[in-house]
N, C-alpha and C positions, 0 to 999 in steps of 0.2 A: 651118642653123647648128648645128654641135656643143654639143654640152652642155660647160660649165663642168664641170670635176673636184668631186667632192662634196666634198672638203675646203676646197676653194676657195670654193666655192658656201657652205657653213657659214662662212667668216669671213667672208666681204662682209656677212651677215646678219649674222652677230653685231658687226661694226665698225658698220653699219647702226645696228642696234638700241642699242648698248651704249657707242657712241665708239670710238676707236683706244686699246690699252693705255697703263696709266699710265706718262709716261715724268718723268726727274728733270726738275723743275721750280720754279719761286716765281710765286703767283698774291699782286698786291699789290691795298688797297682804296683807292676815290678819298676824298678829305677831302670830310669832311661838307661842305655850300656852302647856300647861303639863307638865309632870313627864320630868327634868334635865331644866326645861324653866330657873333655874339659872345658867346654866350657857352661856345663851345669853345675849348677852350687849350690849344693846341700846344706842348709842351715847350718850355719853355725853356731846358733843358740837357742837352738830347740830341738828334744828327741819326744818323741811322741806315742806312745802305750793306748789303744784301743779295746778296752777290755768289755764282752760281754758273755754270762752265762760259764766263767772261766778259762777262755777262751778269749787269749789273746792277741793282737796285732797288729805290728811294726810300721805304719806307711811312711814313706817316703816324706819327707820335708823341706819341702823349696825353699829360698832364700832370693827375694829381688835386693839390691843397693840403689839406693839413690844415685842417679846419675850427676853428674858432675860440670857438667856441658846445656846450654839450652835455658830460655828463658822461665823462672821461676826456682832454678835447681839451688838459689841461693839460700831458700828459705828450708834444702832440705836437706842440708851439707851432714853427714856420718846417719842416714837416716837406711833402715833398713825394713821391709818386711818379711816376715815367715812366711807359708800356707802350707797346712795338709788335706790330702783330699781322700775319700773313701766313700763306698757305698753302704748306706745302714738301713737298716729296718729295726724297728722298736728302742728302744733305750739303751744305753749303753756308758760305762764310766770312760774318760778321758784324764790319762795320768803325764802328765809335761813334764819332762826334765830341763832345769835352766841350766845352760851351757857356759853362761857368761863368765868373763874372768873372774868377777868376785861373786860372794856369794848373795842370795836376796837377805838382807838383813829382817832382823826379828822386826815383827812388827808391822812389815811390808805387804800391801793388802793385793791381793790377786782380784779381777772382776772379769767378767763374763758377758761380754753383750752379742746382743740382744738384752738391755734391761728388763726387757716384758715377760722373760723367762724364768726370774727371780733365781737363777745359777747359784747358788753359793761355794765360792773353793776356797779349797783348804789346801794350807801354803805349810809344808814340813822340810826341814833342810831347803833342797833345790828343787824341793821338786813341789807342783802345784796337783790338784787331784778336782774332782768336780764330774756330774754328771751330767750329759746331756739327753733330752726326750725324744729324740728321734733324729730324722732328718732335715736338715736345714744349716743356716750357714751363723758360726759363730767365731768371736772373737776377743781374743783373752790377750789383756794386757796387767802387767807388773807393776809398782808407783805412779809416782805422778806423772811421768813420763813415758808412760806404758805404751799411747802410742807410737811413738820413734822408733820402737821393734816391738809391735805386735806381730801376733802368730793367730792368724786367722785358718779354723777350722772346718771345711767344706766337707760335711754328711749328706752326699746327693743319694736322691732316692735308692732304694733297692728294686733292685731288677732283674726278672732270668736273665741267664747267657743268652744271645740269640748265635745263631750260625754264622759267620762271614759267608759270601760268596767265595769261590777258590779263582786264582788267578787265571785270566783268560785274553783274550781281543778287547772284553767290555768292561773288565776291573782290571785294575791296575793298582802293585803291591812297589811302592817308588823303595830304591837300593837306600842302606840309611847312609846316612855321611850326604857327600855334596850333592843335590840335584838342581844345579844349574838351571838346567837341558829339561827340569819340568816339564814347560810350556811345550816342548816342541812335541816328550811321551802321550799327550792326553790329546792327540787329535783318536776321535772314534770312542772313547773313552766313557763309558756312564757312573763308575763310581772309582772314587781314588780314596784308598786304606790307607793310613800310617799305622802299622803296627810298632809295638813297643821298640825303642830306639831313638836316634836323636837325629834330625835331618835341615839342611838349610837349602832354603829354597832361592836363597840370594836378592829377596824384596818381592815385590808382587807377582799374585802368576791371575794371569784373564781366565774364568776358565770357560772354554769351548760349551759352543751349545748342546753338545754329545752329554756332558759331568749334570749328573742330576742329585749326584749323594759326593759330600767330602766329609768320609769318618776319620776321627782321628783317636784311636783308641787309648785307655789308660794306660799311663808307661811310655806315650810318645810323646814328643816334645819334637814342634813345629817352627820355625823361625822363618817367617815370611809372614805374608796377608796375601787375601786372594778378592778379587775384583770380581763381580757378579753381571753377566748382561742378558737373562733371559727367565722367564718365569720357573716355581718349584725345582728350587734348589737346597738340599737341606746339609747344612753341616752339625754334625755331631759326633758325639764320643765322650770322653772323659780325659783326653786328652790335653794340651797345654800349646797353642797359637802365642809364641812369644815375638816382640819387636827388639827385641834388646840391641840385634846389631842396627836399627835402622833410626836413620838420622830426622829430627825436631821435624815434621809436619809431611817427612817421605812417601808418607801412605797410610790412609784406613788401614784398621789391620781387616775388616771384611765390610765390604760396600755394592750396594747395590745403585742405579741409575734410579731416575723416576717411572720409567717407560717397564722395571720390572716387580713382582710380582710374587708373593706365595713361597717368598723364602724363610726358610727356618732354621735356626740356631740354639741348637738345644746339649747342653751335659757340658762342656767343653770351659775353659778357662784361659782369659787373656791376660798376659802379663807385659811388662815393661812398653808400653803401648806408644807412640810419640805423638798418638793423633786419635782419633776416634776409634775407638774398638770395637762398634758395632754402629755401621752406618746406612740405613735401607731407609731410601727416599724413596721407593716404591710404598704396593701396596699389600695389606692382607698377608701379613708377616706375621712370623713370632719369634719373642726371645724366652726362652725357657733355660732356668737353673746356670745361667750363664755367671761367669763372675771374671771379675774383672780386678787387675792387682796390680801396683808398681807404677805408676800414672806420676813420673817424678815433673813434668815439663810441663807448662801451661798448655792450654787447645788439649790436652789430652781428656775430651768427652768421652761419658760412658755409652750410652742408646739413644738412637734417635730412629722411629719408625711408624710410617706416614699413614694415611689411612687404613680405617679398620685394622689396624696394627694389633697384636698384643704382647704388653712386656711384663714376666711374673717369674715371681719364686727364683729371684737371679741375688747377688752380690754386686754391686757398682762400689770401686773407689776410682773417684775420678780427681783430675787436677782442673776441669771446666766443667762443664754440665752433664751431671751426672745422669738424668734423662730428660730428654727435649719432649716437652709436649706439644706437639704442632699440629694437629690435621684431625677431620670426622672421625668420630667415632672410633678414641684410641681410648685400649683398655690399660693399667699398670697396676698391677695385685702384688703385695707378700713381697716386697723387695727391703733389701738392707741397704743402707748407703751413708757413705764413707768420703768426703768430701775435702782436699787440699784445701790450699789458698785461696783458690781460683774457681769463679764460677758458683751456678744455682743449684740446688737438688734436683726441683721441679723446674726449669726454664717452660716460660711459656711462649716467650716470644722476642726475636733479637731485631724483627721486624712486625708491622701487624700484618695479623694473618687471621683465614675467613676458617672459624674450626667452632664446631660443639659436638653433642654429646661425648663431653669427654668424661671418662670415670678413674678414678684413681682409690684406691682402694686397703689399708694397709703396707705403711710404711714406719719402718722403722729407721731414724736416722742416730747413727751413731757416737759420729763426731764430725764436725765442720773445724776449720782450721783456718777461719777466715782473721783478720788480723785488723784488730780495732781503729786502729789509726789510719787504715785504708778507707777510702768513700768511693770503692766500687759499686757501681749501679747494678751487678749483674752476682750479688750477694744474697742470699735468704734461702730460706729453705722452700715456700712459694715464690715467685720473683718472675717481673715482665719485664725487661731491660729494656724493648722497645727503641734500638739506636734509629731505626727508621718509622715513621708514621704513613697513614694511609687512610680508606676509607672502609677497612676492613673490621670486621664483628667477631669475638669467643663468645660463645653463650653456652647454657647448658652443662654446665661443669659442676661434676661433683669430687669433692676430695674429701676424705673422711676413712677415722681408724690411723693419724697419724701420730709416730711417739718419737719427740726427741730426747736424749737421753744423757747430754751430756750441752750444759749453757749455749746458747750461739750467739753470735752479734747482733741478727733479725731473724722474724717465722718470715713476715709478709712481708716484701719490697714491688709492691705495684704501683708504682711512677710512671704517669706519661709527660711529668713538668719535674722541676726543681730535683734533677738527676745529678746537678755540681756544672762547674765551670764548662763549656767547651763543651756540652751535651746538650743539647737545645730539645725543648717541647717537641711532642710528635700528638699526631690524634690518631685515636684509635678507638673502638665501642667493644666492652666487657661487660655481660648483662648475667643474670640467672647465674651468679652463682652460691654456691654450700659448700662451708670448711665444718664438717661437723667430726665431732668425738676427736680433739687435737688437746693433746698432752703436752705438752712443750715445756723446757728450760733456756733461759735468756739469760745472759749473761748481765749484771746489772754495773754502767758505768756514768756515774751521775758526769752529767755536761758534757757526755758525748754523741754528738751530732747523728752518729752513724749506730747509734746503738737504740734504733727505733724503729717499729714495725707504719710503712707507709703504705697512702692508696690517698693517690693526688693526678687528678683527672685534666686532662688537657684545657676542655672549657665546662661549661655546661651541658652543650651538644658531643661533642666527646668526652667517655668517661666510661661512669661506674653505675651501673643500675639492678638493684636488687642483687645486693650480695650481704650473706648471711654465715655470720656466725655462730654454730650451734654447738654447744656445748665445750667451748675453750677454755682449755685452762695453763697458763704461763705462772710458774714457780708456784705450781699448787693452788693458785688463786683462778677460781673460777671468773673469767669473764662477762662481764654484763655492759648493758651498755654504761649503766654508772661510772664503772671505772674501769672503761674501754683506757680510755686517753691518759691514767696515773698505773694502774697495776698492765694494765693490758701494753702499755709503753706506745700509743694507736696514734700518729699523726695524720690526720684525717682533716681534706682540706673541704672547707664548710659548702663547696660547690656539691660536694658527695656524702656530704653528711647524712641527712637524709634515707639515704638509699643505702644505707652499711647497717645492719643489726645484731645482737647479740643476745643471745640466748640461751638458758639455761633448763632444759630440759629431763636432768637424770637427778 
């Protein structure tokens, strides 16, 4: 028998080994089904059409409500969110059916954000139509009040199937309905599946230093959090970590100690959260494609992950700090973020702290909901709240590639003095930094106190030195320093003057 050509012979092995190339595709998930299936909720007013190459399909449609109960839920009383989530590769149209009691009235403009995308949809009868470019995370809201039931669209990468492990002594395939008794199945344990199904874990499970993988596939829906005490641990899936039954500040929905290390959280989507949905003081982390939904109650932060951390290509709506920038050498690429009442986009510090090469990288922010009459110190889309001071140094900070897209009340809020009553001066040293290529919309409210972008330095010696604005632009008006302090809206206290630039380079 002739031998097979060696190029030939090399792709049967590598299609073998590796599957046939990615080709354009939509991989959908089945609806959660079983014991507690009532109490998942299907949107009520959204059906969702995935169409590509004729070829169509249905996914599934969650529905969060605003809770009711818990500090902030005042401001979000009859307030609901959609999501649907899928896997896509190349392009693909998106057709929405509105479900609501009455109809969208003529006229009624449909939008699409991400604004960087330039989405255009087209609104016929009930139904909305629009294309998206690939994979990423989008969201479409109805009038003027679009977002109060917006329906956000998660297109996570495409990817072969890989194999599951089969059940054994070292995986573990938990019964759907109650698992209590989690904690006690996962001694000896190295990976725990949730396969498609609905399962309640009854509040947090610790998990044993045996768990080194918690997948939670699409189609399942999880209701617990789990506590992290030991280095590489990776949670993943396409699955759904909900906190819905657990009470105002009960628990991280996923937390690591400082003492650990090298966890990963990647595919997977948190909702109704009551606290932090992704919380790793350790080090050498990552958050990937993560997103995060339903955040009705204040303290409900998005990410916060500590050196050498990296946080990218995720979804954050948070009700507090949607990611905390604290610690060396933390990266955050390609994130969308979605911002309540409460709380900073970028927090950089709610005490000083000793941290640089930080990079920040592309961000699109979509909407903040912070509230004009409020004189929150811990407001802006950059923002150092600063409630305790130190002797501690940020430097080396780049943030750049940022697009806000819909007005806010401030970009910049970095105060070490003059935070409001009952908030007293702190020192702290912020040197080396670059806001360059920021797009921004400011909401514009003459003689309002709180409707101003600051950087007001404790003294001389604590402060601000070398920080640069490069190519800013607020309501389409490019920033200079000429008219930092009238278009740029810049309260800039004359001890930092000096040391603040602006700059117009494209």
């Amino acid at each position: 028998m002739s031998q097979l050509p060696l190029n030939l012979t090399s792709l049967i092995v590598f299609l073998f080994c590796f599957g046939a190339p990615l080709q354009a595709g939509i991989v959908t998930y089945p609806k959660a089904k079983g014991p507690l299936s009532s109490g998942l909720i299907e949107s009520e007013l959204y059906t969702v059409t995935v169409t590509q190459n004729q070829e169509s399909h249905s996914p599934f449609v969650h529905q969060s409500n605003a809770r009711t109960e818990g500090p902030g839920t005042q401001w979000v009383k009859g307030r609901a969110v959609s999501w649907t989530d899928f896997d896509l590769s190349g392009t693909a149209t998106v057709e929405v059916r509105w479900n609501g009691k009455t109809l969208i009235p003529e006229g009624v403009q449909a939008s699409v954000y991400p604004a960087r995308h330039n989405i255009e949809a087209s609104v016929f009868e009930n139904k909305i139509r629009f294309q998206i470019p690939g994979e990423g995370h989008y969201v479409l809201t109805i009038g003027n009040d679009g977002f109060d039931h917006a329906l956000c669209i998660f297109a996570n990468p495409f990817s072969p199937t890989t194999r599951l492990p089969p059940p054994s002594a070292n995986v573990l395939y938990p019964q759907k309905g109650n698992n209590l008794d989690l904690q006690k199945q996962l001694e000896g344990v190295a990976e725990l599946i949730f396969e498609p199904g609905i399962y309640q874990l009854g509040g947090e499970v610790v998990l044993p230093s045996s768990v080194r993988r918690v997948h939670i596939q699409g189609g399942a829906v999880v209701y617990g959090s789990f506590h992290i005490n030991h280095d590489h641990v990776t949670i993943d899936g396409r699955g759904l970590l909900s906190g819905l039954y657990m009470k105002h500040k009960e628990d991280h929905m996923i937390e690591t100690p400082s003492s650990v290390g090298f966890t990963v959280v990647d595919g997977i989507t948190i909702s109704d959260f009551p606290y932090f949905a992704v919380r790793l003081l350790g080090h050498d982390n990552t958050i990937r494609n993560v997103k995060t939904v339903g955040p009705w109650v204040y303290n409900a932060d998005g990410f916060v992950a500590w050196e050498r951390s990296t946080m990218r290509d995720s979804f954050i709506m948070a009700n507090d700090d949607a990611i905390k920038v604290y610690d060396n050498n933390v990266s955050i690429k390609d994130c969308v973020i979605w911002n309540l009442q409460n709380g900073a986009c970028l927090q950089l510090g709610w005490s000083s702290l000793d941290a640089s090469n930080i990079h920040v990288d592309g961000i699109d922010v979509i909407r903040t909901e912070w509230r004009p009459e409020s004189n929150a110190a811990n407001n802006g889309v950059i923002n150092l709240r600063l409630s305790k001071g130190g002797e501690n140094i940020q430097s080396n900070l780049t943030f750049q590639n940022i697009r806000v897209d819909t007005p806010v009340l401030r970009i910049f809020d970095l105060r070490m003095d003059g935070m409001g009553p009952n908030r007293p001066a702190n020192r702290h040293r912020f040197h080396n930094a670059t806001f360059r290529n920021i797009d921004a919309k400011m909401l514009d409210l003459p003689g309002n106190p709180n409707n101003q972008n600051f950087i007001i330095p404790f003294n001389e010696e604590y402060g601000f030195k070398n920080l640069v604005f490069e190519n800013l632009s607020i309501n389409g008006t490019p920033i200079t320093d000429e008219n930092a302090t009238t278009d740029g809206r810049f309260l800039i206290d004359p001890l930092s003057r000096d040391e603040v630039k602006f700059t117009q380079t494209q």
